[in-house]
N, CA, C and O of each residue as an XYZ file, in Angstrom:
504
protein
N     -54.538    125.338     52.439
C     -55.203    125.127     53.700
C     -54.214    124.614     54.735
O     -53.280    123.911     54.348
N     -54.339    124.892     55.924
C     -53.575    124.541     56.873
C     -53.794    123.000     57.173
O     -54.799    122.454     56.720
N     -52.866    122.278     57.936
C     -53.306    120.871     58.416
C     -54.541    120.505     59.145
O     -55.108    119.413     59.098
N     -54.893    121.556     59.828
C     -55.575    121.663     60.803
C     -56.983    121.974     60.469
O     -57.822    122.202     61.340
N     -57.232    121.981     59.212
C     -58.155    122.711     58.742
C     -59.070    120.947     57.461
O     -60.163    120.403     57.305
N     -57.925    120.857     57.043
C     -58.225    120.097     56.268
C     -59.205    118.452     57.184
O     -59.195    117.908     58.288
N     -59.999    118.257     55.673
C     -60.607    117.051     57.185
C     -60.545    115.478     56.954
O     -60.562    114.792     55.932
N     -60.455    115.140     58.492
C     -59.556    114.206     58.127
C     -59.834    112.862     57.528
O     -60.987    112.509     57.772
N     -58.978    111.785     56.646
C     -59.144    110.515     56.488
C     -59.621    109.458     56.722
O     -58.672    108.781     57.116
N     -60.512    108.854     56.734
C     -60.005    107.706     57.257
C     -60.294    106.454     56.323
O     -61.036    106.519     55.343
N     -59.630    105.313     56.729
C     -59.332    104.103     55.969
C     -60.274    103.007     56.338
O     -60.168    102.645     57.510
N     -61.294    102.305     55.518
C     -62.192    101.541     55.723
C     -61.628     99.865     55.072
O     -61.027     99.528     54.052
N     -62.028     99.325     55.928
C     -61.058     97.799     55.550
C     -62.445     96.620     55.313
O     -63.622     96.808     55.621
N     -61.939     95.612     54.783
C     -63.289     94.603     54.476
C     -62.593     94.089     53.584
O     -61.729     94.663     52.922
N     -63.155     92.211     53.460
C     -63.496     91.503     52.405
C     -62.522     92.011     51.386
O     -62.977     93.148     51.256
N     -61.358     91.949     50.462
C     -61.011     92.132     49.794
C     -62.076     92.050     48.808
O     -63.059     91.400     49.165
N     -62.107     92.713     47.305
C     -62.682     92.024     46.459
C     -62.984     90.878     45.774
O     -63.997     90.244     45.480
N     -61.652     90.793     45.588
C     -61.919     89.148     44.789
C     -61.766     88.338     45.495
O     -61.042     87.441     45.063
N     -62.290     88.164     46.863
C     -62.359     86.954     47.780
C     -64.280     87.014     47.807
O     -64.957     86.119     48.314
N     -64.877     88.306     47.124
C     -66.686     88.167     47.501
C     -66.748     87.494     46.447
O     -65.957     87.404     45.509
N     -68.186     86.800     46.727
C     -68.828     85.935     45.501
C     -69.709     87.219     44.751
O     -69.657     88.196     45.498
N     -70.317     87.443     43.791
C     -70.538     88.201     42.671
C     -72.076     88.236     43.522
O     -72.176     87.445     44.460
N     -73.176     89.066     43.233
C     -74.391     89.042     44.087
C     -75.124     87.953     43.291
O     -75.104     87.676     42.091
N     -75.704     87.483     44.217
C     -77.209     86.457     43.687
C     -75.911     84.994     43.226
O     -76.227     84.119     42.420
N     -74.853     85.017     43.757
C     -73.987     83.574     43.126
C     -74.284     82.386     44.324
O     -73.689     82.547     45.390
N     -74.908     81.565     44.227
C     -75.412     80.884     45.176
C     -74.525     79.934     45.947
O     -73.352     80.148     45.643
N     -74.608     79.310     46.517
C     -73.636     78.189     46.499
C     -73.662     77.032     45.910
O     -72.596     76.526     45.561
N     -74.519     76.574     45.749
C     -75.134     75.486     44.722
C     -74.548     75.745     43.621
O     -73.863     74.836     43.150
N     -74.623     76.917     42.949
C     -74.284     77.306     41.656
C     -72.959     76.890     41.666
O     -72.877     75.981     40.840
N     -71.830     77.105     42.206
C     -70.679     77.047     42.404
C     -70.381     76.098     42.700
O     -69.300     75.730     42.238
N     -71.036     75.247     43.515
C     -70.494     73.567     43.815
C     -70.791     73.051     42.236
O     -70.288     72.033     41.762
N     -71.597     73.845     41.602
C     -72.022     72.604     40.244
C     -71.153     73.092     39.123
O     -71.178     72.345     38.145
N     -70.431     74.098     39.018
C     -69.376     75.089     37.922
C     -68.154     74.509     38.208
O     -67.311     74.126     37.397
N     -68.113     74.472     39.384
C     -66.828     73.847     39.933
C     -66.379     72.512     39.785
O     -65.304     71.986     40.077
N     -67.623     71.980     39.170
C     -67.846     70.320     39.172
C     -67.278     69.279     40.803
O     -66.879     68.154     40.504
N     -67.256     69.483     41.753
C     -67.302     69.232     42.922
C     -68.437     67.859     43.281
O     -69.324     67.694     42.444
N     -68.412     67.042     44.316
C     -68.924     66.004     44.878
C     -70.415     66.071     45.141
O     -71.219     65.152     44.987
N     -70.729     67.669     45.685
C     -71.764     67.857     46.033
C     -72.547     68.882     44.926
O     -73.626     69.386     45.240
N     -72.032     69.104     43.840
C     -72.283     69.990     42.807
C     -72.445     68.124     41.608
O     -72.855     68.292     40.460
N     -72.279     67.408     41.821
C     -72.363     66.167     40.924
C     -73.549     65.538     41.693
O     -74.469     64.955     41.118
N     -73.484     65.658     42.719
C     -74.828     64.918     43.630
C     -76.164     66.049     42.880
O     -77.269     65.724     42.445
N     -75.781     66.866     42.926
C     -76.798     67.986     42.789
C     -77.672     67.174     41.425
O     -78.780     66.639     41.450
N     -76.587     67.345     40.140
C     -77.476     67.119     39.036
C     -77.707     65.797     38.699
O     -78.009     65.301     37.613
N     -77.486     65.200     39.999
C     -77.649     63.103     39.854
C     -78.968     63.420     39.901
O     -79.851     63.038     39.134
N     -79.065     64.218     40.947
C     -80.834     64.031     42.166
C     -81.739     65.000     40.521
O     -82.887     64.779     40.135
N     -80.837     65.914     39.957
C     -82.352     66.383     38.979
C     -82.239     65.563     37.680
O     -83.217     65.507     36.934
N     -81.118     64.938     37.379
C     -81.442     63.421     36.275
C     -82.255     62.355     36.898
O     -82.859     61.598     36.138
N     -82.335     62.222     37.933
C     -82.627     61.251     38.504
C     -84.113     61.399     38.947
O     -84.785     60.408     39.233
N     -84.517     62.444     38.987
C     -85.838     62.861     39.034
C     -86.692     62.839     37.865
O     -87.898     62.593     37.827
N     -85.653     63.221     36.612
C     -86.687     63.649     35.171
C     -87.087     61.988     34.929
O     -88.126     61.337     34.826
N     -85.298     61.659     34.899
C     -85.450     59.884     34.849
C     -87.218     59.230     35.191
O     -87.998     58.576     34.499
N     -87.314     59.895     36.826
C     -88.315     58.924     37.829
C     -89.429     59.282     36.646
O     -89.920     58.398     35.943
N     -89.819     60.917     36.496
C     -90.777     60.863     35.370
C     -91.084     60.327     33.949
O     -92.127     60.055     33.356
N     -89.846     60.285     33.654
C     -90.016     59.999     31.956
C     -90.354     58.477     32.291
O     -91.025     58.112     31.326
N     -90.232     57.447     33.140
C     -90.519     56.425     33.220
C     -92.323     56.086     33.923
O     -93.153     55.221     33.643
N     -92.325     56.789     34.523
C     -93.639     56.691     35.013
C     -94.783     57.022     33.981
O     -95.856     56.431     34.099
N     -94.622     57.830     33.096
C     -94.939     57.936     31.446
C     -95.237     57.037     31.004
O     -96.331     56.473     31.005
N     -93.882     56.660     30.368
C     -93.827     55.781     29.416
C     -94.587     54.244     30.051
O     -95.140     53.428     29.314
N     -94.475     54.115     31.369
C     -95.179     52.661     32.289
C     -96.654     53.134     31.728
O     -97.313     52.391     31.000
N     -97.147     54.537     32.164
C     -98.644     54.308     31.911
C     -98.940     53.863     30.747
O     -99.788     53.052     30.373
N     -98.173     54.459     30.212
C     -98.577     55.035     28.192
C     -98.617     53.115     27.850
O     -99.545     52.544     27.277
N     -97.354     52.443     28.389
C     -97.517     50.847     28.210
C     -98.481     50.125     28.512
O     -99.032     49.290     27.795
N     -98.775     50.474     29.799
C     -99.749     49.592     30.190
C    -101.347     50.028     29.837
O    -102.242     49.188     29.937
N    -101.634     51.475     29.399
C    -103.083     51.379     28.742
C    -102.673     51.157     27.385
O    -103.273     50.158     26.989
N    -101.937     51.619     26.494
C    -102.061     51.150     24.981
C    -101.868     49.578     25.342
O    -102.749     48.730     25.202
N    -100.916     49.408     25.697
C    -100.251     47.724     26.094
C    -101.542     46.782     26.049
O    -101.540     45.650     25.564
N    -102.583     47.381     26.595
C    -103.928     46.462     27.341
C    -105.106     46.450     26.267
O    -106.261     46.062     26.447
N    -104.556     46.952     25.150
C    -105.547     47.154     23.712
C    -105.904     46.044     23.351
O    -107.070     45.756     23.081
N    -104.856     45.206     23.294
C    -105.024     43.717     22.770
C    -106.361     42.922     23.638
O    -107.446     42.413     23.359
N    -105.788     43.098     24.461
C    -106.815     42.182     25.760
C    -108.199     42.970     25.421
O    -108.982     42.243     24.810
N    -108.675     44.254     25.665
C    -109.376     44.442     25.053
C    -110.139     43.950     23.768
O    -111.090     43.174     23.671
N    -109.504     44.569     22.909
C    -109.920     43.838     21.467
C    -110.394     41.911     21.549
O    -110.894     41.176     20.697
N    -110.062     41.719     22.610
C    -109.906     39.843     23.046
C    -111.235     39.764     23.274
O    -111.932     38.968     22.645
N    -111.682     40.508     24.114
C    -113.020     40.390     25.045
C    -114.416     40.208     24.548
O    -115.281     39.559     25.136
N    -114.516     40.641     23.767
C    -116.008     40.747     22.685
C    -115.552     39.164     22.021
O    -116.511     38.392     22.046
N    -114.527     38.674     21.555
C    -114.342     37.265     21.076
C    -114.553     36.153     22.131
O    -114.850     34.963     22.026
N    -114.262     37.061     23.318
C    -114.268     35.850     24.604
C    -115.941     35.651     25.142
O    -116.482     34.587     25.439
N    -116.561     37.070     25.157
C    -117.638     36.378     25.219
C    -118.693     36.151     24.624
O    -119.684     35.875     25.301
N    -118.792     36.205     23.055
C    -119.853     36.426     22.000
C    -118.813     34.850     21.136
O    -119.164     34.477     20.017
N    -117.850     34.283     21.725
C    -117.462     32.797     21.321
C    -117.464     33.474     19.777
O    -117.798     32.674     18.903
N    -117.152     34.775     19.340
C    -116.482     34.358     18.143
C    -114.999     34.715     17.967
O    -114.346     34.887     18.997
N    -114.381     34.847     16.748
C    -113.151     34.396     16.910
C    -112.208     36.133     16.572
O    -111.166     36.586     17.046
N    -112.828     36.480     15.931
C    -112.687     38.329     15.542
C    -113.156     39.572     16.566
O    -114.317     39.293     16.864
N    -112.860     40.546     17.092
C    -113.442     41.833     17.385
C    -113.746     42.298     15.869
O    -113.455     42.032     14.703
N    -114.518     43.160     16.654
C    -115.415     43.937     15.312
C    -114.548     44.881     15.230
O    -113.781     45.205     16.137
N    -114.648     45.597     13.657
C    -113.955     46.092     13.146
C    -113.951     47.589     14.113
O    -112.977     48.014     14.734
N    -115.440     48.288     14.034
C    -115.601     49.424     14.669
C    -114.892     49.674     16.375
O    -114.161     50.619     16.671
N    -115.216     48.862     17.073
C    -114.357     48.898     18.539
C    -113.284     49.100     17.859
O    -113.311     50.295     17.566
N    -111.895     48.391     17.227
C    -110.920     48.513     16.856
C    -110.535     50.184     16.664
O    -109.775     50.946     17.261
N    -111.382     50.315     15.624
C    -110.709     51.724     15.016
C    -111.518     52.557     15.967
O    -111.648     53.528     15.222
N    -112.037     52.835     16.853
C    -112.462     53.732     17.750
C    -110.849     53.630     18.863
O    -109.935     54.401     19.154
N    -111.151     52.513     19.121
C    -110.313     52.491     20.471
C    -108.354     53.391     19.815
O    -107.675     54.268     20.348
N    -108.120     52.508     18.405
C    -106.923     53.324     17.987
C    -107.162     54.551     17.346
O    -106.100     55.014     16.930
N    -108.185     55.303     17.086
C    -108.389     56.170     16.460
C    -108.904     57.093     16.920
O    -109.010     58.151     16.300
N    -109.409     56.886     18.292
C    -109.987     57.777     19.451
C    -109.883     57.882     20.714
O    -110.011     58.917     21.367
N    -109.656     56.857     21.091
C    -109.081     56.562     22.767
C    -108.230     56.914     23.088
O    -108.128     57.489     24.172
N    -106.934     56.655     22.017
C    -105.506     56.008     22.384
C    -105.095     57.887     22.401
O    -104.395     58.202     23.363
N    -105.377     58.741     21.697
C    -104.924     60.069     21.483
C    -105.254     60.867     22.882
O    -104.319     61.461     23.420
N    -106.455     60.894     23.439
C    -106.241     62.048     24.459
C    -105.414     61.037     25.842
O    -104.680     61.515     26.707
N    -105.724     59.876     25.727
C    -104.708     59.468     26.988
C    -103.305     59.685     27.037
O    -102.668     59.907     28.066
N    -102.559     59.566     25.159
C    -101.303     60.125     25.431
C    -100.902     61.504     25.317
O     -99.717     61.831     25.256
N    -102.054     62.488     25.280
C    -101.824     64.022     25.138
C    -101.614     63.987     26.685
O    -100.507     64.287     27.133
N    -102.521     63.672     27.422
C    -103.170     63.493     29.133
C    -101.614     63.099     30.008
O    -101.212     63.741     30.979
N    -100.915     61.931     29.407
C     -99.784     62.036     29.724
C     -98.527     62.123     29.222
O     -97.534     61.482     29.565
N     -98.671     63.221     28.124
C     -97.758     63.807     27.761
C     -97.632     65.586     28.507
O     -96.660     66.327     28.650
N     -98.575     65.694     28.726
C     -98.997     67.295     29.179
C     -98.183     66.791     30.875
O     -97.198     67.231     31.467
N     -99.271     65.583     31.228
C     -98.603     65.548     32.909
C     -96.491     65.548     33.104
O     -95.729     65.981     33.968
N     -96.288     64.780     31.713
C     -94.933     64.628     31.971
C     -94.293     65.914     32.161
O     -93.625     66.230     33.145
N     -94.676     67.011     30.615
C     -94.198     68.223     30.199
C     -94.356     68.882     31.816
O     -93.356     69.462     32.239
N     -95.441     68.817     32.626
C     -95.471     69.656     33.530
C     -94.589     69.161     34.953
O     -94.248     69.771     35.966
N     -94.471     68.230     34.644
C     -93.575     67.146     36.071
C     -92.228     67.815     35.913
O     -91.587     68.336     36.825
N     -91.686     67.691     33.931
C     -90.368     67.872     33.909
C     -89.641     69.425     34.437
O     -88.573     69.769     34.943
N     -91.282     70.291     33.855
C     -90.907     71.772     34.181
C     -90.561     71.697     35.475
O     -89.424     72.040     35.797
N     -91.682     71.133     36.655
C     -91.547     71.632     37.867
C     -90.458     70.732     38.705
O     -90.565     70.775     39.930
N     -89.552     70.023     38.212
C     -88.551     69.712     38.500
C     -87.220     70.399     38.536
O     -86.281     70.490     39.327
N     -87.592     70.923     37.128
C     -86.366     71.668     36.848
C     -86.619     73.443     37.789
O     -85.720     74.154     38.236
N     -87.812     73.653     37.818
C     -87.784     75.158     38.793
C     -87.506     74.796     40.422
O     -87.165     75.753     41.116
N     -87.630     73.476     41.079
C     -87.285     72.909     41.930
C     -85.600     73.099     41.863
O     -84.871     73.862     42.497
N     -85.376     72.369     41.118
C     -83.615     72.723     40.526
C     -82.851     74.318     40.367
O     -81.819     74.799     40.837
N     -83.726     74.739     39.630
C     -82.984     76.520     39.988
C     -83.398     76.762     41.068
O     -82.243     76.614     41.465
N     -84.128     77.082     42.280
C     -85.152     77.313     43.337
C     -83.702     77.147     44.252
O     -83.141     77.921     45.027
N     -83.405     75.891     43.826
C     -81.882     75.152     45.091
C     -80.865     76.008     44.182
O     -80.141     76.779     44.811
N     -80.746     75.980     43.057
C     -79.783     76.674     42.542
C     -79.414     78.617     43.241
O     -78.355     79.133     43.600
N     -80.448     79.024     43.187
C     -80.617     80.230     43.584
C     -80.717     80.363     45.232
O     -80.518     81.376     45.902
N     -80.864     79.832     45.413
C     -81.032     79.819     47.133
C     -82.609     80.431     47.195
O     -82.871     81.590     47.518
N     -83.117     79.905     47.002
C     -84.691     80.454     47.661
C     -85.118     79.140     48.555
O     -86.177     79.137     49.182
């Protein structure tokens, strides 16, 4: 073919390759791989969150089992005798005490999940 015929070139320029980030690589992601200041802040704030939950738990879970005693007190405090009855006892540990810590064991399980999809959510950039 003649020069003139043939058609012509041309040269398209951009972004080298290995200067792009890979698709869907967030920045978050990369401050936290990189282990960086603001990639260490990142997973303070989601320890520091499960932290806030696992304690707010364990406070309830204390303070209603915790308050069994005082309970069990009360029927002695005002019937002036010196024992709770046997039956309150084993109801309250044998029936009470179970769905309050399923109740906040389920709330924790679901606190911890939606913390952590909070956490990829920033991770991913949405």
């Amino acid at each position: 073919m003649p020069a003139e015929q043939r058609p012509r070139r041309e040269v398209v320029t951009g972004v080298p390759r290995s200067a792009r980030r890979p698709p869907g690589h967030a920045p978050a992601r990369s401050e936290i791989s990189e282990q960086t200041t603001l990639g260490a802040t990142y997973v303070r704030s989601l320890m520091r969150s499960q932290l806030r939950a696992a304690l707010y738990a364990l406070g309830t879970l204390a303070l209603l089992v915790g308050s069994l005693p005082l309970l069990f007190a009360l029927p002695a405090a005002f019937d002036g005798r010196l024992a709770t009855p046997e039956p309150i006892v084993w109801a309250a540990l044998g029936v009470a005490v179970y769905p309050v810590m399923w109740l906040t064991a389920r709330w924790y399980v679901r606190r911890a999940e939606r913390n952590e999809e909070d956490f990829t959510r920033l991770l991913e950039g949405r």
